[in-house]
Kinemage of the C-alpha trace (Angstrom):
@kinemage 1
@onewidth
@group {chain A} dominant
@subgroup {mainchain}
@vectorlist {calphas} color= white
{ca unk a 1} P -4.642 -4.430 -16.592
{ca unk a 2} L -3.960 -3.679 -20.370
{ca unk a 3} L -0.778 -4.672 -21.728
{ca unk a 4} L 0.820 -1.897 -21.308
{ca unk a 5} L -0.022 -0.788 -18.230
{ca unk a 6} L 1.054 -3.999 -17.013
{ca unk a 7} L 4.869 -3.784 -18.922
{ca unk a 8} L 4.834 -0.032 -16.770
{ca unk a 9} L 4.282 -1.777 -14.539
{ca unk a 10} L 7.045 -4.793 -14.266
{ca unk a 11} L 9.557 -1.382 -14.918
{ca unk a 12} L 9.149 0.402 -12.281
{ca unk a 13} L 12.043 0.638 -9.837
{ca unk a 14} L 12.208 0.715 -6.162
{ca unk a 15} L 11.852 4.338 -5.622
{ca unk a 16} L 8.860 4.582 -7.808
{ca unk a 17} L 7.228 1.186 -6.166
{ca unk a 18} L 7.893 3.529 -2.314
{ca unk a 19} L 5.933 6.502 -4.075
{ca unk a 20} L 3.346 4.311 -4.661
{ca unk a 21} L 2.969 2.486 -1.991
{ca unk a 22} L 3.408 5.165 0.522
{ca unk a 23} L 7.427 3.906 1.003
{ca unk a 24} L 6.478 0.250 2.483
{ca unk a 25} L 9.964 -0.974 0.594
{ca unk a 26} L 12.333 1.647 2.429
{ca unk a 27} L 14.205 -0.041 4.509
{ca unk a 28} L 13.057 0.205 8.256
{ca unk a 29} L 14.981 2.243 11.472
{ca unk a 30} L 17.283 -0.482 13.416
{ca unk a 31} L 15.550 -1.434 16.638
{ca unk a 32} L 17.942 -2.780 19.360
{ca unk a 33} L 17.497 -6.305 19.591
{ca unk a 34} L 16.431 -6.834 16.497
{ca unk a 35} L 17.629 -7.884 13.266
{ca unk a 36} L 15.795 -6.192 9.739
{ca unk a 37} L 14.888 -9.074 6.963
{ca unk a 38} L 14.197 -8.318 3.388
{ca unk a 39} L 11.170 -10.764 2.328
{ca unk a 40} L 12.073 -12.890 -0.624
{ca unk a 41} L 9.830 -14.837 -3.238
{ca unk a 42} L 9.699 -17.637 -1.813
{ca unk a 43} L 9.023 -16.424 1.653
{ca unk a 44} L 6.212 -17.052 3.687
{ca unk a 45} L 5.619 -16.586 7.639
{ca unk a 46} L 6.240 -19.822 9.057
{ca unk a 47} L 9.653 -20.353 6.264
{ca unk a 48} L 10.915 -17.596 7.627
{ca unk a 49} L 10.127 -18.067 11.407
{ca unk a 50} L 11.897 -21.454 10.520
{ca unk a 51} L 14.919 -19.755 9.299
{ca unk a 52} L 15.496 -17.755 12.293
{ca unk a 53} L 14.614 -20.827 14.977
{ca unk a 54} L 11.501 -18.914 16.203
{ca unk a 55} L 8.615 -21.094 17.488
{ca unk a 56} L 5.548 -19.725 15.877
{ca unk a 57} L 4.812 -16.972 12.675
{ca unk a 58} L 2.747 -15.247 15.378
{ca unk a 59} L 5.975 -14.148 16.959
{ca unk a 60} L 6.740 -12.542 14.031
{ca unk a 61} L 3.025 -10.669 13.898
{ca unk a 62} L 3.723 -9.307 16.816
{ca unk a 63} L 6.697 -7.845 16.225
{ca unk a 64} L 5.556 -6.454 12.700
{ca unk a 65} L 1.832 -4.541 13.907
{ca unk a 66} L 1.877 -3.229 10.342
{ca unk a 67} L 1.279 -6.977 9.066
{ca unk a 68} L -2.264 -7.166 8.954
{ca unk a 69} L -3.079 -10.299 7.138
{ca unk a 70} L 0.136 -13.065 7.531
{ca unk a 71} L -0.716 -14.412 4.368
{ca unk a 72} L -0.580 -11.110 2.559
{ca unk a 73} L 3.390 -10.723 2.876
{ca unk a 74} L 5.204 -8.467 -0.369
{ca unk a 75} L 8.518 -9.315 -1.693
{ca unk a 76} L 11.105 -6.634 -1.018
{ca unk a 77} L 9.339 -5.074 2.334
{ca unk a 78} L 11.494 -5.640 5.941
{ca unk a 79} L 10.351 -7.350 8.914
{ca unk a 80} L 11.925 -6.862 12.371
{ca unk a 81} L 13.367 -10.397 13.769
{ca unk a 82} L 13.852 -10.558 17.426
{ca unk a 83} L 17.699 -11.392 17.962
């Protein structure tokens, strides 16, 4: 990525990154009996399967079909957490 491209880049708000990305960072519908989580930084899988007292990450893939590689997670997109 050229220099510039890449400042373009770093600018680009939230609505542009949802054009892009086919809306992955709008926040999800609520689903009875569960809670929506906004993935941070420092997030990963099991961190945040720790956080909520749930026994494995693979909970978590089950409840989120659209996560198709755990290790691929994006800052800013929602999970569903069982309650």
């Amino acid at each position: 990525m050229t220099e510039m491209t890449m400042n373009n880049a770093l600018e680009l708000g939230l609505d542009e990154m949802n054009d892009i990305f086919g809306g992955a960072f709008r926040k999800p519908r609520a689903k009875k009996g569960f809670r929506i989580y906004q993935i941070t930084a420092t997030d990963t899988l099991i961190r945040i399967a720790n956080k909520f007292g749930i026994r494995s990450y693979k909970e978590i893939l089950k409840w989120n079909p659209k996560i198709h590689n755990p290790r691929l997670i994006r800052t800013g997109d929602y999970l569903y957490i069982k309650k």
